[in-house]
C-alpha positions as a Markdown table, in Angstrom:
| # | Residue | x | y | z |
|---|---|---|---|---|
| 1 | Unk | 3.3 | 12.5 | -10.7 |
| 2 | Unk | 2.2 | 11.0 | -7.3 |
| 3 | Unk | -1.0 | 9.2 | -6.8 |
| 4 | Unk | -2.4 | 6.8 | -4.2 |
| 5 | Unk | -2.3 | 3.0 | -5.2 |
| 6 | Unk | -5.4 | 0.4 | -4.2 |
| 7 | Unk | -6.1 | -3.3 | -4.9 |
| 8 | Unk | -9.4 | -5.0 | -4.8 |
| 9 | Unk | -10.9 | -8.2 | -4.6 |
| 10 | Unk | -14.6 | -9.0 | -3.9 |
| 11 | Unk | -15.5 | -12.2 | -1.8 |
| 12 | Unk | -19.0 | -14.6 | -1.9 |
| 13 | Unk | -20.2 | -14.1 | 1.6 |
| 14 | Unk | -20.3 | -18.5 | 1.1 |
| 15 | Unk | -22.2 | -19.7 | 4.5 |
| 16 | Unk | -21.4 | -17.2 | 6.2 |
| 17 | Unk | -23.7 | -13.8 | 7.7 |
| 18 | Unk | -22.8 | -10.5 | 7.0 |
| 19 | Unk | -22.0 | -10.5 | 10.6 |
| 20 | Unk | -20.4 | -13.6 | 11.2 |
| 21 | Unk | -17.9 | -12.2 | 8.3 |
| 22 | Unk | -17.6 | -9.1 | 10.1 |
| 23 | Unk | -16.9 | -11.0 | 13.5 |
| 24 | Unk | -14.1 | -13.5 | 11.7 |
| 25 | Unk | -12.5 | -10.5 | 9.7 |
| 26 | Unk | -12.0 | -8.1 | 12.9 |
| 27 | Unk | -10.1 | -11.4 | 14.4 |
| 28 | Unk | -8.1 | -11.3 | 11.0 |
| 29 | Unk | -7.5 | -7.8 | 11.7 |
| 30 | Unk | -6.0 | -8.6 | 15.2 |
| 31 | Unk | -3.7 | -11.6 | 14.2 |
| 32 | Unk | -2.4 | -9.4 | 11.7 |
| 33 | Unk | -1.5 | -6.5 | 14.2 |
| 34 | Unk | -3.8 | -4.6 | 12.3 |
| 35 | Unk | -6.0 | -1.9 | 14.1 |
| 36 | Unk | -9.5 | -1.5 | 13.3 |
| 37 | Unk | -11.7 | 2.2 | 12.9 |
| 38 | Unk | -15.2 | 1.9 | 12.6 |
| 39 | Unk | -17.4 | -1.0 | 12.1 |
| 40 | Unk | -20.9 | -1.4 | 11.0 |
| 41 | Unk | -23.2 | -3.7 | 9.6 |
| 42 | Unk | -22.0 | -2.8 | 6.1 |
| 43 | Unk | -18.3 | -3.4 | 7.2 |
| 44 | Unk | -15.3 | -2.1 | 8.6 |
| 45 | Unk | -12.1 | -0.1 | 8.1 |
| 46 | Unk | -8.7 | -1.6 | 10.0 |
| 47 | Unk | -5.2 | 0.1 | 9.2 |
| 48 | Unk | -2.3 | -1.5 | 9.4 |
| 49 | Unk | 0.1 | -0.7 | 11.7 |
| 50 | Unk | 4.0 | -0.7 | 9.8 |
| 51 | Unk | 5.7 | 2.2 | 11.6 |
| 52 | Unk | 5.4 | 5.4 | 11.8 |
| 53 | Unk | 8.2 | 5.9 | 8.5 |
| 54 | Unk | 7.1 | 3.1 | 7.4 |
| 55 | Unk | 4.4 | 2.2 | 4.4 |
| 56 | Unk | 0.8 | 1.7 | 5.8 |
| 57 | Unk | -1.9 | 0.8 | 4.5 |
| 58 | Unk | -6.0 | 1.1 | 5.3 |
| 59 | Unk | -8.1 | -1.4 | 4.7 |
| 60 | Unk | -11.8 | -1.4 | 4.1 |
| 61 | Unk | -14.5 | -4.0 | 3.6 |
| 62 | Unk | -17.8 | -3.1 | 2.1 |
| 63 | Unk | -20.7 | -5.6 | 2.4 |
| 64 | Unk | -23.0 | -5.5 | 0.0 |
| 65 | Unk | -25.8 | -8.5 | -1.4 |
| 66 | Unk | -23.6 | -11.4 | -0.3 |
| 67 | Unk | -20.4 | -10.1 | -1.1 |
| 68 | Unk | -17.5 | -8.0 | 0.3 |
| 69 | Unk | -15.1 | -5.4 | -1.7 |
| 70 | Unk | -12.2 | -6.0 | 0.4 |
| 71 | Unk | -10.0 | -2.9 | -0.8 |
| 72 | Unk | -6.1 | -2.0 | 0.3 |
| 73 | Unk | -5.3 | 1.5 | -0.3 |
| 74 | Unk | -1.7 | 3.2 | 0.8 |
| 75 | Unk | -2.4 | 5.8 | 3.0 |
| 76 | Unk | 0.3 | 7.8 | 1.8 |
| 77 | Unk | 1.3 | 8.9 | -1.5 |
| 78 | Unk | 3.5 | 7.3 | -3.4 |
| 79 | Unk | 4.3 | 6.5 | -7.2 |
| 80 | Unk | 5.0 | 2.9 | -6.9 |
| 81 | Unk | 3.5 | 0.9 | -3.9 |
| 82 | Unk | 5.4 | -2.8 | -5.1 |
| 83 | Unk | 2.4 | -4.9 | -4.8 |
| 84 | Unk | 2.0 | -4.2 | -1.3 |
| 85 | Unk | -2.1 | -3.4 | -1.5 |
| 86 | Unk | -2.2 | -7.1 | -2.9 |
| 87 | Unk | -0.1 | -8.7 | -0.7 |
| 88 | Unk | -1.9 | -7.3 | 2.1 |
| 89 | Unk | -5.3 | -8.5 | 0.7 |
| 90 | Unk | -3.7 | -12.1 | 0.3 |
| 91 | Unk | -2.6 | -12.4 | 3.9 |
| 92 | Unk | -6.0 | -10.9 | 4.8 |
| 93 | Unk | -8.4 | -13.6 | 3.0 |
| 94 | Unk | -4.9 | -16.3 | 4.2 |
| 95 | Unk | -5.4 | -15.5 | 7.9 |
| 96 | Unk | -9.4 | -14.9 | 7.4 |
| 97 | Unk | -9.9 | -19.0 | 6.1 |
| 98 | Unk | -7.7 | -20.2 | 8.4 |
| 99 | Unk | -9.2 | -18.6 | 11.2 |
| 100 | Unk | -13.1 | -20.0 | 10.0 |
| 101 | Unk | -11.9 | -23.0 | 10.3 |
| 102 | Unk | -10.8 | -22.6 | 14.0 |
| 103 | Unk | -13.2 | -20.4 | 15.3 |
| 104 | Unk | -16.2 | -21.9 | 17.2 |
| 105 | Unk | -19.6 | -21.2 | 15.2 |
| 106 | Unk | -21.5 | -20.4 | 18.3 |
| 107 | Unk | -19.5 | -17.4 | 18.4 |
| 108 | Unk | -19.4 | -16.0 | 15.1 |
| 109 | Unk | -22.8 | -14.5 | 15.8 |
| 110 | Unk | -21.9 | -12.3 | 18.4 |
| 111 | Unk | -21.3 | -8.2 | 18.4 |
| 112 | Unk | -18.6 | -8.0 | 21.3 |
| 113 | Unk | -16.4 | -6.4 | 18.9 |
| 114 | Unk | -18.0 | -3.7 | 17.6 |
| 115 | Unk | -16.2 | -0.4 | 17.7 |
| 116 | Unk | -18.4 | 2.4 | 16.7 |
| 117 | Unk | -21.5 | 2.6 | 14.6 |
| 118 | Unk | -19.8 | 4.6 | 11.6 |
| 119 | Unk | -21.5 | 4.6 | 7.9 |
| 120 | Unk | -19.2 | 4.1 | 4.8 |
| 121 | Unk | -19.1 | 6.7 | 2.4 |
């Protein structure tokens, strides 16, 4: 039997705006060669980019009264993913901290990165 594997972790949106999260997370998304889909004020969806034979993954972040539902979810199918959904949800919220440390604050507030206007399901 084949089914798609996920992992989930929800996040306290702690000091930060909805899109000040969004701003530092789509940076995240770079760094980790990562592209990104659609964004909104409610979140975002980035894939990762592993190869075209290789396993890859799409990533969604749901915003939602001061926290985020980070999920990983293979976007194959496969029996066994090997922890991969989790691992790329800990280098996610890794890459995201460090990065809100480094990131000017004056900047956090801006929309320059916005993609498309796309409502989650």
């Amino acid at each position: 039997m084949n089914f798609t594997q996920k992992h989930t972790v929800e996040l306290q949106l702690t000091n930060l705006t909805p899109k000040e999260f969004l701003n530092i997370a789509i940076e995240t998304s770079k760094s980790l060669g990562w592209s990104y889909g659609s964004v909104n004020d409610n979140g975002f969806v980035a894939y990762t980019n592993n190869g075209m034979f290789a396993w890859n993954a799409e990533v969604k972040a749901k915003i939602k009264n001061g926290f985020v539902d980070l999920i990983s979810q293979s976007r194959g199918i496969y029996s066994i993913e090997f922890g991969r959904d989790k691992e790329n949800l800990g280098r996610f919220i890794s890459t995201f901290n460090n990065l809100r440390k480094i990131l000017p604050g004056e900047n956090l507030n801006t929309t320059e990165h916005r993609s498309s206007q796309v409502n989650f399901a």
